[in-house]
C-alpha positions in Angstrom: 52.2 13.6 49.6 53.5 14.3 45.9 51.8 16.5 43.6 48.3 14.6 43.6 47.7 14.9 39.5 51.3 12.9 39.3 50.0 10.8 42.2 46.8 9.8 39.6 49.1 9.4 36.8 50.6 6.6 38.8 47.7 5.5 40.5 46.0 4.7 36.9 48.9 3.0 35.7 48.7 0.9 39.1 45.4 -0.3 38.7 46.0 -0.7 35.1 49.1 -3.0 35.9 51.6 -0.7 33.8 53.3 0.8 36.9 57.1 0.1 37.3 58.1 -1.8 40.2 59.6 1.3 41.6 56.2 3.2 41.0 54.1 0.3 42.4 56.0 0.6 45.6 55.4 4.4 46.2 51.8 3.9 45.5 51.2 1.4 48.0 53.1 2.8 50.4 51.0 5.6 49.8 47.7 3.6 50.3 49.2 1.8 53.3 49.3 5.6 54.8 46.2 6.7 54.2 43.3 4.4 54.4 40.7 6.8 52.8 42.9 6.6 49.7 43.2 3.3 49.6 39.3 2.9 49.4 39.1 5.5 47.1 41.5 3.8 44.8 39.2 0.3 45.0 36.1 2.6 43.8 38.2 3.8 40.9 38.2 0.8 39.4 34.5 0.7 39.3 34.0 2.1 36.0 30.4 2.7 36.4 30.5 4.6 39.3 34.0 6.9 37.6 31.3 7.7 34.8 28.2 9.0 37.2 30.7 10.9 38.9 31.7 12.9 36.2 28.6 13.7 34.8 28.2 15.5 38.1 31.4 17.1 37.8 30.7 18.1 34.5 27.4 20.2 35.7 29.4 22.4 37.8 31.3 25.9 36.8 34.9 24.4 37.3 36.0 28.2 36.8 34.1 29.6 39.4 34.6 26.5 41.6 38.6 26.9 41.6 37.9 30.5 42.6 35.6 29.2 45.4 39.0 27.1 46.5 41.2 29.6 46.2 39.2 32.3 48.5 38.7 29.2 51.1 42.3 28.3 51.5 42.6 29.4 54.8 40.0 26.9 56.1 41.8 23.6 54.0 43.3 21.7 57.3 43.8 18.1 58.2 41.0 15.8 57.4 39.9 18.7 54.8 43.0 18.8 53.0 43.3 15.0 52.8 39.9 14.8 51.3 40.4 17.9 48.5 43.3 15.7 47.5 41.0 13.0 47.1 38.9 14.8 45.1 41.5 15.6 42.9 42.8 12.5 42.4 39.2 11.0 41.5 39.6 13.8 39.3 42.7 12.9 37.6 42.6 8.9 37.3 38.5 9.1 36.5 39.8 11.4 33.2 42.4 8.7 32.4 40.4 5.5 32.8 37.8 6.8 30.9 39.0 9.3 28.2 43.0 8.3 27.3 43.5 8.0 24.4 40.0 8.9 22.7 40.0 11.6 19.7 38.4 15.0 20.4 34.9 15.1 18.3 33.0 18.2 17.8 29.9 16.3 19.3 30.5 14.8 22.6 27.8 12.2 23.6 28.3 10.4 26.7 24.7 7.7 26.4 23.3 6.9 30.2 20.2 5.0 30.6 17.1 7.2 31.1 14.2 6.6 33.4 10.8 6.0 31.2 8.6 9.4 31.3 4.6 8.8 31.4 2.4 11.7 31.4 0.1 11.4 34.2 -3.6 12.2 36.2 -3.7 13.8 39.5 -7.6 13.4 40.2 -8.9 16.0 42.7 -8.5 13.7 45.7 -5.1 12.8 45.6 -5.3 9.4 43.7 -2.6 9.6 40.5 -3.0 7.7 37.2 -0.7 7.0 34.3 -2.2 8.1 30.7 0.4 4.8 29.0 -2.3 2.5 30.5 -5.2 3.8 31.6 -8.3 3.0 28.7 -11.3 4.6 31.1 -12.2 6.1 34.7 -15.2 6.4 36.3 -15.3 9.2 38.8 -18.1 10.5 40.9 -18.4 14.3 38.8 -17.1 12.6 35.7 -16.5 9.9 32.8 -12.8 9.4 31.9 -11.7 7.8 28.2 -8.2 7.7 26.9 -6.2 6.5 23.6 -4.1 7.4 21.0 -2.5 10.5 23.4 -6.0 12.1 24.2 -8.1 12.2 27.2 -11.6 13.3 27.0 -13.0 14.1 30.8 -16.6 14.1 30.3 -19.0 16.2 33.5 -22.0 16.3 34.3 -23.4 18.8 32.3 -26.6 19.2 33.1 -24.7 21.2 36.3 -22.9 23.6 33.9 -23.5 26.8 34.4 -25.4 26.9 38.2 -23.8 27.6 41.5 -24.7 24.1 42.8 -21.5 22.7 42.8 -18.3 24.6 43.5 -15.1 24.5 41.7 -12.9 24.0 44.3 -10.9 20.8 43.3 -8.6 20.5 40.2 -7.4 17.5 38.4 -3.8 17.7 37.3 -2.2 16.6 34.0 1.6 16.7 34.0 3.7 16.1 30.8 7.0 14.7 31.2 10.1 16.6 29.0 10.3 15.1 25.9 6.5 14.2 25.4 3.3 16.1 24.1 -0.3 15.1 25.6 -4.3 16.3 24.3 -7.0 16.3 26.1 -11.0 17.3 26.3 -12.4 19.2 28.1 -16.2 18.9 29.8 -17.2 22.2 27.7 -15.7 20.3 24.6 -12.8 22.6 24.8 -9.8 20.9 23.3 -6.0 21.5 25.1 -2.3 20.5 23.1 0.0 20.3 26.1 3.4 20.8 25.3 6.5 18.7 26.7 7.7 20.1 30.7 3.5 21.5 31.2 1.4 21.2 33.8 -2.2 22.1 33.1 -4.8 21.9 36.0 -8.8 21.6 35.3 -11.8 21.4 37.3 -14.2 18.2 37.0 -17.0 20.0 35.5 -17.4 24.1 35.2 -19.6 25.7 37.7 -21.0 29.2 38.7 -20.2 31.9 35.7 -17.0 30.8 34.0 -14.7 28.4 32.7 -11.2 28.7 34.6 -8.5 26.6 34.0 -4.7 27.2 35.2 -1.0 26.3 33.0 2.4 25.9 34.0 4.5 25.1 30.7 3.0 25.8 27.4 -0.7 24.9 26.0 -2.6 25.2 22.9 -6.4 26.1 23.1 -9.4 25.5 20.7 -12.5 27.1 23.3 -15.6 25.6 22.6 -17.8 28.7 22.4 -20.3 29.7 25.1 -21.4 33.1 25.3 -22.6 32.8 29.0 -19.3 31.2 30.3 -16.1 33.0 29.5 -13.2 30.6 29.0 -10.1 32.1 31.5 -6.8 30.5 31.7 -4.2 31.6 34.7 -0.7 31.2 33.3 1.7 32.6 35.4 0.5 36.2 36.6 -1.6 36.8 33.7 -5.0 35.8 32.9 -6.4 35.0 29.0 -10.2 35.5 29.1 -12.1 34.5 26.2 -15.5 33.4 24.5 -14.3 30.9 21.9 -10.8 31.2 19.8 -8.2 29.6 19.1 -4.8 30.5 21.1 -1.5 29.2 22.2 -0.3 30.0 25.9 3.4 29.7 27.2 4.3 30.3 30.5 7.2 28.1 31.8 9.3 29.0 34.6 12.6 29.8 33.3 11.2 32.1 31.1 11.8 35.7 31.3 7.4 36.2 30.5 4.6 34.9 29.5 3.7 34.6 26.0 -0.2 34.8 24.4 -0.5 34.1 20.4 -4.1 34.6 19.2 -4.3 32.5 15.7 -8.4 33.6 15.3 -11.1 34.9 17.8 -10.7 37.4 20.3 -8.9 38.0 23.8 -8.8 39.9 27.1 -5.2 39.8 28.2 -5.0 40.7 31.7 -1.7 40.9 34.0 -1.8 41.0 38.4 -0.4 44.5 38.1 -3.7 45.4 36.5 -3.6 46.6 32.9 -5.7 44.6 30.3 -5.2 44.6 26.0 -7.1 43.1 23.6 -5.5 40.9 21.2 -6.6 41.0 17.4 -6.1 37.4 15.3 -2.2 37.1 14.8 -0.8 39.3 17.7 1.2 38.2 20.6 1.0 39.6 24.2 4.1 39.4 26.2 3.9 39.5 30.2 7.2 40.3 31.7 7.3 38.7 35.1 9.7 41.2 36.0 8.3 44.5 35.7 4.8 43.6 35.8 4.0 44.7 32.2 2.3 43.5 29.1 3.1 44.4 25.8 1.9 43.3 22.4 3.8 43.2 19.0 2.5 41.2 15.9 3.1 36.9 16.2 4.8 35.0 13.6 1.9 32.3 14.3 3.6 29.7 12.6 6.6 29.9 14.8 4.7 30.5 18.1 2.8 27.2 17.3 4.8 24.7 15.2 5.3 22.7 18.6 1.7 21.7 17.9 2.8 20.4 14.5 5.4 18.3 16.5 8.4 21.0 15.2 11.0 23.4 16.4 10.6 26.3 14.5 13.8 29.3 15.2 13.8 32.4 13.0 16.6 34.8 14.2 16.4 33.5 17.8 19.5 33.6 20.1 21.0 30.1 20.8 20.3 30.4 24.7 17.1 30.9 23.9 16.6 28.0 21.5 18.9 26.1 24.1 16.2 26.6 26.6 13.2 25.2 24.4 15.5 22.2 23.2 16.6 21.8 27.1 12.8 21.7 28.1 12.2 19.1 25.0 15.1 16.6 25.7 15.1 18.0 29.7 18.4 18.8 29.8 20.9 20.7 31.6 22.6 23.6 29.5 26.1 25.3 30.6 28.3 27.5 28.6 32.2 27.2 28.4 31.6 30.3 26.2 29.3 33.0 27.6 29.5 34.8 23.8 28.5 32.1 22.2 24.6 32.0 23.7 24.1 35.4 22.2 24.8 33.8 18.4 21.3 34.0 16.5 20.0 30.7 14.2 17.5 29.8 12.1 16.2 26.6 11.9 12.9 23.6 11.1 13.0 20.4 12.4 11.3 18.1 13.7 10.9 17.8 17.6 11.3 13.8 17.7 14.7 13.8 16.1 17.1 13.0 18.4 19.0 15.4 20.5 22.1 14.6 19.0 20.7 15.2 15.5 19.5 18.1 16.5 22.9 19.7 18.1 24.8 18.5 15.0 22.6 20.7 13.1 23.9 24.1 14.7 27.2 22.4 14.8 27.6 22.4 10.9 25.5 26.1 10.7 27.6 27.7 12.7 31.2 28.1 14.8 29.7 26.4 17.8 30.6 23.0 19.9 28.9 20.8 21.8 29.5 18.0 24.4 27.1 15.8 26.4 27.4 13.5 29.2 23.7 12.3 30.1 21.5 15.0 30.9 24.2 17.7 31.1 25.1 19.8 27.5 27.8 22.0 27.7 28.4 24.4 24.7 31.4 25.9 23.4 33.3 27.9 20.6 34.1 26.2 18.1 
């Protein structure tokens, strides 16, 4: 067979009718020869399907990948070296249906439909709700109301407090990326979830506390009850307090988990077993890797503009702003240019912008590029 990136050169201007007679002849005789190529040609001119297939080309380290090849040669035999010419031509004539002729951009946006994202209930017990339509619940421990992005769970409370009932059971509120949800709690405790969180409640507080767990990131106002501590598990580290206001963020592509007192007072406690108390405006750090916790002093605005329904970056690298805008927009981020995520911004904006607003931003502040083909953003040197 002839070099396969010529073969899709004349493959595309076969299905595009602008083949010479002399190059409609070879490709067909090279269809007639191989079957699998002749199918693969009648996909290609599914346009559709060319443009799903290379957003998932365009998630993969092509670098690394052509190393992978090269280190495999040995194994590339018969049926497996028809199909990696395949591949190559899909490659090749997927590029030229879709892309000839287009000028470069320094924003690349490729739009595909996205599925709708609804924040939902879990009830202990199994049953799942979505918080879009559901007004009220009655449960058996528990009155449910919702509106306006706010759940209020109401217990029993007359149970508050004894060990008659055991909290064994949580309910489950999950936040979709790209979304922010509120809810209330049956101690009146309110809780801002952020976008990508998972926060996880009993029915009503029993026994001698109030414990409540967090994946993702959630912003507390505890209700104050001196005979109940309020404790929230985030990802190895446990935040016990009386009544304050605090902001918790412990998602897991994070290197640790972050606490932000803005008023009150907290025990910070990590499984390795060290504990610090936090003073109004300080910010324990958790690294999940070494088992440690740390506190420095908070720039509380920052910590907590997501509340405020902002991104907020002062000096912060670009893979880590990256991440948060990722988690927002739930994207997947790759680097062309592993320098470039080391570059430091800062920046305000608001978090319902759109994403493309949002990259063009840090396009005209600094030397960077962007391109995106659904979910997958792929940034570069300018």
């Amino acid at each position: 067979m002839m070099n396969p990136f010529e073969f899709a050169k004349r493959l595309h201007r076969y299905l595009s009718g602008e083949a010479s007679a002399e190059e409609r002849e070879e490709v067909e005789r090279q269809l007639a020869a191989d079957p699998e190529m002749a199918a693969l040609a009648t996909e290609l001119q599914d346009k559709k399907r060319i443009s799903a297939e290379l957003q998932v080309m365009a998630s993969f380290d092509t670098e690394r990948a052509l190393k992978d090849v090269q280190s495999r040669r040995h194994i590339l035999r018969h049926r497996g070296w028809r199909w990696s010419v395949a591949a190559l031509v899909a490659a090749g004539v997927g590029a030229w249906l879709l892309w000839a002729r287009q000028p470069e951009q320094p924003l690349r946006v490729a739009q595909v439909e996205e599925p709708a994202k609804v924040v939902t209930l879990e009830v202990a017990g199994g049953m799942c709700y979505a918080l879009d339509t559901l007004s009220s619940l009655r449960l058996a421990q528990a009155e449910v109301s919702n509106g306006d992005g706010v759940m209020t769970w109401q217990g029993r409370h007359e149970e508050r407090g004894t060990a008659a009932v055991a909290e064994t059971a949580y309910n489950k509120v999950r936040v979709p990326y790209g979304s922010t949800y509120s809810l209330v709690l049956p101690d009146g405790t309110k809780v801002f979830l952020n976008s990508g969180t998972v926060f996880e409640f009993p029915s009503q507080f029993a026994g001698t506390e109030r414990r409540v767990r967090v994946s993702g990131e959630a912003y507390y106002e505890v209700a104050r009850d001196e005979h109940l501590p309020f404790i929230v598990e985030a990802g190895g580290m446990q935040v016990r307090v009386l009544g304050t206001v605090f902001n918790v963020k412990a998602y897991a592509d994070e290197p640790a988990v972050y606490t932000t007192l803005v008023s009150g007072r907290v025990a910070v406690r990590s499984d390795g077993g060290g504990e610090l108390h936090l003073q109004p405006g300080e910010l324990a750090t958790y690294s999940r890797e070494n088992k440690t916790l740390a506190v420095a002093p908070a720039d509380v605005e920052v910590e907590t503009a997501w509340k405020n329904g902002m991104f907020y970056f002062k000096q912060l690298p670009l893979e880590e702003i990256l991440r948060i805008v990722a988690r927002w927009y739930d994207l997947d981020v790759f680097y062309g240019n592993a320098e470039v995520g080391e570059w430091r911004f800062n920046g305000k904006m608001p978090m319902y912008s759109s994403v493309e607003d949002v990259l063009k931003k840090f396009e005209y502040a600094g030397e960077v590029r962007f391109e995106l083909q659904g979910r997958t953003l792929t940034v570069y040197k300018r």
